[in-house]
C-alpha positions in Angstrom: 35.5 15.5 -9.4 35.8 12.2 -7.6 32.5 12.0 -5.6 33.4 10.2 -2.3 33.1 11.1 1.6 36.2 12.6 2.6 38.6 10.4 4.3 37.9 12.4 7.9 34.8 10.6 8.0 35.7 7.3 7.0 35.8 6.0 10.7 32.3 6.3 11.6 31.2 5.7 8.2 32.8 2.1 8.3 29.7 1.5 10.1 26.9 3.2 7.9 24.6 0.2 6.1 20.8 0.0 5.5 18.9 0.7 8.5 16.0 -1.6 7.3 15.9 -5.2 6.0 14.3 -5.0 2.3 12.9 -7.9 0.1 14.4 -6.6 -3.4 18.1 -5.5 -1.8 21.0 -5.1 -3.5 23.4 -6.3 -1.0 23.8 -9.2 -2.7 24.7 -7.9 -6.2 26.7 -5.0 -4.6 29.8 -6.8 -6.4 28.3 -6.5 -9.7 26.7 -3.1 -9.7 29.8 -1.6 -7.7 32.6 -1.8 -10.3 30.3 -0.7 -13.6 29.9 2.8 -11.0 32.1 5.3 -13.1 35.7 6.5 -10.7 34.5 9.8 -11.1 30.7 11.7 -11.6 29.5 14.8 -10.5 26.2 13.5 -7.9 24.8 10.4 -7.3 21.2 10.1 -7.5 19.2 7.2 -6.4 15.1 7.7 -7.0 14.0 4.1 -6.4 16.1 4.3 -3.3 14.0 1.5 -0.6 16.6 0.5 1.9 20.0 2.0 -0.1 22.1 -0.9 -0.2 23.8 0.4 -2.9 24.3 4.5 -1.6 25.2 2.8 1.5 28.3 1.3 0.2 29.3 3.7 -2.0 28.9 6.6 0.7 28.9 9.6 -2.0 29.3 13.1 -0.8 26.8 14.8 -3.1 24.3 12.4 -2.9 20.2 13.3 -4.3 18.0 10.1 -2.2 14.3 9.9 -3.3 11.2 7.6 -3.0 7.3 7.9 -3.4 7.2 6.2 0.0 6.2 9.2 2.7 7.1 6.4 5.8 10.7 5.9 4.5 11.7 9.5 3.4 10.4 10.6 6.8 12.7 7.6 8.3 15.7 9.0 6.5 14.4 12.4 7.4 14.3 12.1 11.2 17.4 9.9 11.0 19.3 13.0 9.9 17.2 15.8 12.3 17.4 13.5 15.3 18.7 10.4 15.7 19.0 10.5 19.4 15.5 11.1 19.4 14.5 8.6 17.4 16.7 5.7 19.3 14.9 6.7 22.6 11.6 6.0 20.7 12.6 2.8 19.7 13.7 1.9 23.0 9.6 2.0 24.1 9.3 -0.7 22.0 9.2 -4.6 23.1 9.4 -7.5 20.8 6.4 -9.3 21.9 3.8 -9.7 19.6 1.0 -7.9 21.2 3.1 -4.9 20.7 3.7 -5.2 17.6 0.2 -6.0 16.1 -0.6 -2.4 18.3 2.2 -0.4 16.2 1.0 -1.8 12.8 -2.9 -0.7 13.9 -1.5 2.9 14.8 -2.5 5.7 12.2 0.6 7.3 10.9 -1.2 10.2 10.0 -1.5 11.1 14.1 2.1 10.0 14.8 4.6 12.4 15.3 7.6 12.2 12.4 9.8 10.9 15.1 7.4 8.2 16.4 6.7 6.9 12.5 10.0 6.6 12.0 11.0 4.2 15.1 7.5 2.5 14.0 9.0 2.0 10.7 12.0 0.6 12.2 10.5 -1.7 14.9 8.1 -3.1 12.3 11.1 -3.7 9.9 12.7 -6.0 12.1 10.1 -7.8 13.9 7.9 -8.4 11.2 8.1 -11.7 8.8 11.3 -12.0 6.3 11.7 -7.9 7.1 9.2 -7.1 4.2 7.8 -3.8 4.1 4.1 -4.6 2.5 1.4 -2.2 2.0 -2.1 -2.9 1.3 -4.4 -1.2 -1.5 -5.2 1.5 1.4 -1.4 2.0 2.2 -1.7 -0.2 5.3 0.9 -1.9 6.6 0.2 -5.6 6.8 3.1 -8.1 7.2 2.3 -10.5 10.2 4.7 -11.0 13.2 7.9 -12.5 12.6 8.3 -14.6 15.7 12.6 -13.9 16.2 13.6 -14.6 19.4 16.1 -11.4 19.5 15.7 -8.9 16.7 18.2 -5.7 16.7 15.6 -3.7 17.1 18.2 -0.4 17.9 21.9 -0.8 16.2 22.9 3.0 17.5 26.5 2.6 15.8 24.5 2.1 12.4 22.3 5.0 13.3 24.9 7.1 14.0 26.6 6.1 10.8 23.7 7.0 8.8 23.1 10.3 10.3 26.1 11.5 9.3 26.0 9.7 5.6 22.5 10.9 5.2 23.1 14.5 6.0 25.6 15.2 3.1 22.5 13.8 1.0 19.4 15.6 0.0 16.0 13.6 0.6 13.1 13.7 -2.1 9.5 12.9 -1.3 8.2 12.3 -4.9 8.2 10.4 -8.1 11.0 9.3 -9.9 10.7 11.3 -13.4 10.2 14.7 -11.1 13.4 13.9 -9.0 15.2 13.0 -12.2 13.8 16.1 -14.5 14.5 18.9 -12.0 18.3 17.5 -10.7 19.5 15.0 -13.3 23.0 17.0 -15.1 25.4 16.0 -17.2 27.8 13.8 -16.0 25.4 12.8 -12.8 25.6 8.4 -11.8 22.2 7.5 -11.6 21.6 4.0 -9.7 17.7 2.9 -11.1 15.9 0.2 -8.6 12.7 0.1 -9.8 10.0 -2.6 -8.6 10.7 -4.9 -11.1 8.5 -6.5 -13.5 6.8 -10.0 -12.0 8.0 -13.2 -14.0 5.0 -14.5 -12.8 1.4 -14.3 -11.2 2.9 -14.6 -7.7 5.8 -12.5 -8.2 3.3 -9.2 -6.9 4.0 -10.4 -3.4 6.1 -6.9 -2.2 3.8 -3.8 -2.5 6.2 -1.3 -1.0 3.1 1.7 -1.9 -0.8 1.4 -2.5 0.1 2.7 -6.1 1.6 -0.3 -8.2 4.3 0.3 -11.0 2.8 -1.3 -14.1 4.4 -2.5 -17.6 3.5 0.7 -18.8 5.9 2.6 -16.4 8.1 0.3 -17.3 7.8 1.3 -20.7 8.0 5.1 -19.6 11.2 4.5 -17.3 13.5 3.0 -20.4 12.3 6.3 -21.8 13.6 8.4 -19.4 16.7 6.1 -19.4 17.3 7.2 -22.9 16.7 10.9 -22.2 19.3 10.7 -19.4 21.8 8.8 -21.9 21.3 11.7 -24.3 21.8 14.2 -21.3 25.3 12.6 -20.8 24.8 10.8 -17.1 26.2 7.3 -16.0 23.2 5.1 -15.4 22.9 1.6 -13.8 19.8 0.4 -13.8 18.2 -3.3 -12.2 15.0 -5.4 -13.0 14.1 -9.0 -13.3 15.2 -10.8 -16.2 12.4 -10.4 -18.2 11.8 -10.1 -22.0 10.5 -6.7 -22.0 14.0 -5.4 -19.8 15.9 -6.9 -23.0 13.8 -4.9 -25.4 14.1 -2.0 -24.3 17.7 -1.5 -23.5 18.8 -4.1 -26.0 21.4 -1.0 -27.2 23.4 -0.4 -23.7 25.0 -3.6 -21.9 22.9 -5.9 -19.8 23.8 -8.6 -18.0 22.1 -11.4 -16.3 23.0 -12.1 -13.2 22.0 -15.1 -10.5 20.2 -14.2 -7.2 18.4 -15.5 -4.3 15.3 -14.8 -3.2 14.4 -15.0 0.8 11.1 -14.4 0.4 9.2 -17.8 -0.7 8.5 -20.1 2.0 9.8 -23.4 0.8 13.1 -23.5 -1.0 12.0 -23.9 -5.0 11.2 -20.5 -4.8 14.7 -19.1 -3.5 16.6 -18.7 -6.7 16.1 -16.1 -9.5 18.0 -14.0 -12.2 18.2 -10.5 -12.1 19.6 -8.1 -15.0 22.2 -5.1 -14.7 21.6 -2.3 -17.4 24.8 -0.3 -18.3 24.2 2.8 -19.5 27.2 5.6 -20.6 
């Protein structure tokens, strides 16, 4: 069956797009990845799933989201269960920087799930280049980002998203576990993993204290295979590095130009990425 949102929906939906800025995107290679997505597939899972650039513009109707971040599954999660809630949470919040250097020092732990998730938010977009940057104890600690106005609250977009989100069902976990108890025959699986560095300085996003090493790099082509065997449509994404070639040298990748917004001075803004074909 075609997977898509029914056309009843399609007004409000017009306006569903990532709710946070994220360093590592796919906005800007949506025009690549979108046309090697299969016209037809029975779900659409998406375990690596960040901001959602991709599910976003797709809009699938059976849609499996997951990620081993706890803050952005319990965004997605309130976003769904109360998004009226969670926009007059965000309204507390002030763009100043005193305010925001509180909200980064708060304890998640001792928030509510409806105050973490307009903390996520506000820190999103008022923090520098709209990382999301843990430390080794799961701390958030991007600086201030100085904007003069930041949508802080874009309640059309909310709104959009609540309704996307809740034909979806949203994972807490790791990636093999999502993809061992749903993946079926004939499922699209979009992969986003945090790709390998190119160099020393490439670590710079830590989206959880745990890092993703080569070795579960080496693990995740693995599974790739498994799910090629099972019979699903997988598109996968990772920097263009010598390892990505050698493991998937047998399904079609390409290498694609990107920019990068993260670097400070403009040397550092340009990159290749590759797209991984499978089925």
């Amino acid at each position: 069956m075609s997977n898509k949102i029914p056309p009843i929906n399609s007004s409000s939906l017009a306006l569903a797009k990532p709710l946070l800025k994220w360093a590592g995107g796919k906005t800007q290679l949506l025009g690549e990845i979108i046309p090697k997505i299969p016209q037809k597939y029975g779900r659409y899972i998406e375990p690596f799933f960040g901001g959602g650039a991709v599910f976003f513009a797709v809009q699938p109707l059976r849609g499996i989201i997951a990620d081993s971040n706890s803050e952005l599954i319990n965004l997605y999660r309130c976003v769904v269960a109360d998004v009226e809630g969670l926009m007059a949470e965000l309204r507390c919040y002030e763009n100043t920087e005193e305010v925001f250097y509180a909200a980064r020092a708060l304890d998640v732990t001792k928030l509510s799930n409806l105050e973490a998730a307009a903390r996520t938010i506000f820190l999103n977009r008022t923090c520098f280049n709209g990382l999301y940057r843990v430390n080794k104890s799961g701390q958030f600690n991007v600086p201030f980002g100085r904007y003069k106005n930041p949508k802080i609250i874009d309640e059309d977009s909310l709104k959009a998203a609540s309704t996307l989100l809740s034909n979806a069902i949203i994972i807490c976990g790791d990636y093999k576990t999502v993809l061992k108890e749903n993946a079926q025959t004939g499922d699209f699986i979009f992969l986003d993993p945090p790709y390998l560095p190119i160099s020393k300085s490439a670590d710079f996003k830590r989206y959880t204290k745990e890092q993703f090493y080569e070795e579960d790099h080496l693990e995740l082509a693995v599974e790739v295979k498994r799910l090629h065997e099972l019979g699903c449509h997988v598109v996968l994404t990772n920097s263009n590095h010598p390892l990505v070639h050698e493991q998937y040298r047998k399904f079609a990748v390409k290498v694609v130009k990107t920019k990068r917004c993260i670097s400070c001075n403009g040397k550092g803004r340009t990159g290749e990425d590759v797209i991984v074909t499978v089925g």
